[in-house]
C-alpha positions in Angstrom: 75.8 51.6 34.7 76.5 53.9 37.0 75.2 56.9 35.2 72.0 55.1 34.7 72.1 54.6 38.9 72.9 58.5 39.0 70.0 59.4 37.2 67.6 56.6 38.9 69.0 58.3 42.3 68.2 61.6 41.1 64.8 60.3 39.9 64.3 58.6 44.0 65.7 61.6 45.5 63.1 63.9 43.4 60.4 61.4 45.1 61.6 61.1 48.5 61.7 65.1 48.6 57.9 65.2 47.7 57.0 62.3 50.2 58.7 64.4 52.6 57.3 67.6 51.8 53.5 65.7 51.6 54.6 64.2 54.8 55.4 67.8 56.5 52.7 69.4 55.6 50.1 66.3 57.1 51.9 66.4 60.1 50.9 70.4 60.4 47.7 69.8 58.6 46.6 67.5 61.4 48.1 69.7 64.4 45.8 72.5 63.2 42.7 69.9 62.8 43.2 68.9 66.8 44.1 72.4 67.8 40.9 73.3 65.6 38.7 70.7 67.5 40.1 71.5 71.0 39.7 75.1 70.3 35.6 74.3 69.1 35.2 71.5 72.0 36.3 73.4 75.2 36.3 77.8 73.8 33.3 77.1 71.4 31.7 74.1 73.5 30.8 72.4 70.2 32.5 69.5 68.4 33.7 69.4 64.4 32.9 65.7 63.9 35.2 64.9 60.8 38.6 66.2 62.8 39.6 63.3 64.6 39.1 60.5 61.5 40.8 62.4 59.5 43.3 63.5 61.7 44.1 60.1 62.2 43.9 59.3 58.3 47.0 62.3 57.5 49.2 60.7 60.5 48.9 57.4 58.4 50.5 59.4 55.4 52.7 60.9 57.4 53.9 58.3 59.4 54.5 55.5 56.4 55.8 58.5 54.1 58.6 59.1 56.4 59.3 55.9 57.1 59.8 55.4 53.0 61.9 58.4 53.2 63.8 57.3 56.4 64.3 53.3 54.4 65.9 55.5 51.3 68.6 57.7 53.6 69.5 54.8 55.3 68.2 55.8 58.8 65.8 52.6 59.5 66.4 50.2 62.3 69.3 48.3 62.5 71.8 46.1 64.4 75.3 47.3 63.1 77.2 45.3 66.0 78.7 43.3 63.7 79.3 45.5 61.0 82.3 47.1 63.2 84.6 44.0 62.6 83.8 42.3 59.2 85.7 43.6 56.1 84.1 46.0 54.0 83.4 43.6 50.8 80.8 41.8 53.3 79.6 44.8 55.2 77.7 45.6 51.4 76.6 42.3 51.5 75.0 42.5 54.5 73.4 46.0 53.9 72.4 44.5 50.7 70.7 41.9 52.5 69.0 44.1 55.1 67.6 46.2 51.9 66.4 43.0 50.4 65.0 41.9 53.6 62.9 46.0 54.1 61.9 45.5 50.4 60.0 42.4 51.4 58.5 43.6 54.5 57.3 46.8 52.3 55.7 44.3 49.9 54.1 42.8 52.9 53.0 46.0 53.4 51.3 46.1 49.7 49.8 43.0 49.9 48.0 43.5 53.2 47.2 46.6 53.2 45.8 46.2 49.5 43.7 43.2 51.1 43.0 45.4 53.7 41.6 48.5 51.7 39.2 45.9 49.4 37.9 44.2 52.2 36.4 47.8 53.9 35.7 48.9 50.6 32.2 48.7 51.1 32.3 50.4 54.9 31.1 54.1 54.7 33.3 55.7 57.3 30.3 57.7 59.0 32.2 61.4 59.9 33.9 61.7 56.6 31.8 60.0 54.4 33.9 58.0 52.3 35.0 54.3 51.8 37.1 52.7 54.8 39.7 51.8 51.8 41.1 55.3 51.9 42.6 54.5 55.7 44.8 51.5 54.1 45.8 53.8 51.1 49.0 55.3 53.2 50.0 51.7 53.8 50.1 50.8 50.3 51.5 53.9 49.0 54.3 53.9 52.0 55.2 49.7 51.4 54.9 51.2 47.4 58.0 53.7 48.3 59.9 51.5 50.5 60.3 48.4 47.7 61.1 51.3 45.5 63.8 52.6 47.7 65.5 49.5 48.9 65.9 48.2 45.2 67.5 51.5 44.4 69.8 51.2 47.0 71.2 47.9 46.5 71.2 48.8 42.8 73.8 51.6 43.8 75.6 49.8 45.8 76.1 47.0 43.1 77.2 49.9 40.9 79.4 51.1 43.0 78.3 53.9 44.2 77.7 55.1 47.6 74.3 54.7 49.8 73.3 57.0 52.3 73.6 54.6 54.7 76.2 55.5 57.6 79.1 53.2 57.6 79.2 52.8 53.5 82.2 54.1 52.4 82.3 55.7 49.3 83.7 55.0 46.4 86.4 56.6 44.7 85.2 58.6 41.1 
């Protein structure tokens, strides 16, 4: 089991290095779209029409990329008060329960945003000139990677192995 969780971590790790590579290179990709358009609105006194939509689309990637990214190394909100006192048997529990509870809420994230994307389907968005759907994309790709990363870690931790999560202790190979 747990060199089938290695592997799987290996596999989620691979992943979580291209969302955050696709996620660094949006966030630059939109700072040189703004700096583009402030550059053509107030040295050029024109305007490049599609900058600010589509800035706005790569900060959705960005944004719910990291986030996944974030959920997987164990850096997401989280009230540890309690964590401090209780033995470390139900410490896992409880992380295992907050992963359960980010897994939902990034299937919420699927659900909606998929309902989302197919009910502006139809809506031309005027400056780009494609469907409205492709601004809900980053939420269902980002809820895609956060289910995927909080199964993963509460499959480690029920193999035993160690989460990046700070607190976990690891466990002895």
């Amino acid at each position: 089991m747990q060199d089938t969780m290695r592997s799987i971590a290996m596999a989620t790790g691979l992943v979580a290095r291209a969302a955050l590579w696709l996620a660094g290179i949006g966030l630059v990709l939109m700072t040189l779209l703004i700096a583009a358009q402030v550059f053509w609105r107030y040295v050029l006194n024109d305007s490049i029409v599609w900058t600010e939509p589509a800035s706005v689309m790569i900060m959705g990637w960005f944004i719910f990329l990291g986030a996944a990214v974030g959920i997987r190394e164990g850096y997401h909100l989280s009230f540890d008060v309690v964590l401090y006192v209780v033995p470390h048997g139900t410490k896992q529990v409880l992380h295992s329960k907050s992963d359960l509870v980010v897994a939902g809420f990034g299937a919420g994230m699927i659900w909606f945003g998929w309902q989302l994307a197919v009910k502006t389907a139809g809506n031309m968005l005027p400056s780009l000139g494609i469907s409205g759907a492709y601004d809900f994309v980053p939420l269902v790709a980002g809820g895609g990677l956060i289910v995927l990363f909080s199964i993963a870690r509460v499959a480690r931790r029920a193999a035993g192995l160690p989460t990046a999560r700070f607190g976990d202790a690891p466990v002895e190979e």
